[in-house]
N, C-alpha and C positions, 0 to 999 in steps of 0.2 A: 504494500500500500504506500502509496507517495503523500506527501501534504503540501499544497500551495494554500498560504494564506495573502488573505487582502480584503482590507475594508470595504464596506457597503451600507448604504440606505435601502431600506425595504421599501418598494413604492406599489401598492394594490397588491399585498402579500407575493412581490417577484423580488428576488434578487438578481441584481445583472453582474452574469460574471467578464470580467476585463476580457476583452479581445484577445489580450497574449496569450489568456490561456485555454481559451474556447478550444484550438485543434487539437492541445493535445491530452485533453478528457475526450472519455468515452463517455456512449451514452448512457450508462448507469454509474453514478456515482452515492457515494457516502457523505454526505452534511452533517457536520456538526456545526452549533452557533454557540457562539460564545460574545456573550454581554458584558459593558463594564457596570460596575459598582452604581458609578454614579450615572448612567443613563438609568439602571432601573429607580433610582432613589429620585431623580427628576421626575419622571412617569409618575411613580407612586404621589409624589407632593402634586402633581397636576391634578389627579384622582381625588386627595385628599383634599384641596380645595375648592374644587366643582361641587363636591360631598357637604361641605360646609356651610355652600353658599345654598345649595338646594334647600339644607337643614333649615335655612332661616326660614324661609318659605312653604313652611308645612302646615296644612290644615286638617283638622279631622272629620271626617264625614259623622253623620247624625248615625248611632246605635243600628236604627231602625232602615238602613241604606241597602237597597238590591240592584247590583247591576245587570241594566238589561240589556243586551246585545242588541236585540232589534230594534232599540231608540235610537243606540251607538249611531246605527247602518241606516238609519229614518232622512231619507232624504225631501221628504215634503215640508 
């Protein structure tokens, strides 16, 4: 097994692999990803503050509340 490594952005879950080393893969290979520290600790704080901001914004519906799908889909 060989390893070439080289960074990348994931863009609509592709990864593009560099030209130089497109010819000399086959067409079945082995992916491993490997994340840093702090890319996933940025994520998570983006996460945690959308969460935050949501929280402020919370209502409670009345006990007595049924949801009805066919009001949902009621286009009249």
């Amino acid at each position: 097994m060989r390893l070439i490594e080289f960074q990348a952005d994931i863009k609509n879950g592709m990864i593009e692999i560099p030209q130089q080393y497109l010819q000399q893969l086959q067409t079945s290979v082995k992916v491993l990803i490997l994340q840093d520290k702090s890319t996933i600790k940025s994520v998570l704080n983006k996460k945690e503050k959308f969460l935050s901001k949501v929280a402020k914004h919370r209502f409670d519906l009345p006990l007595n509340y049924h949801f009805n799908r066919e009001e949902l889909y009621d286009r009249s």
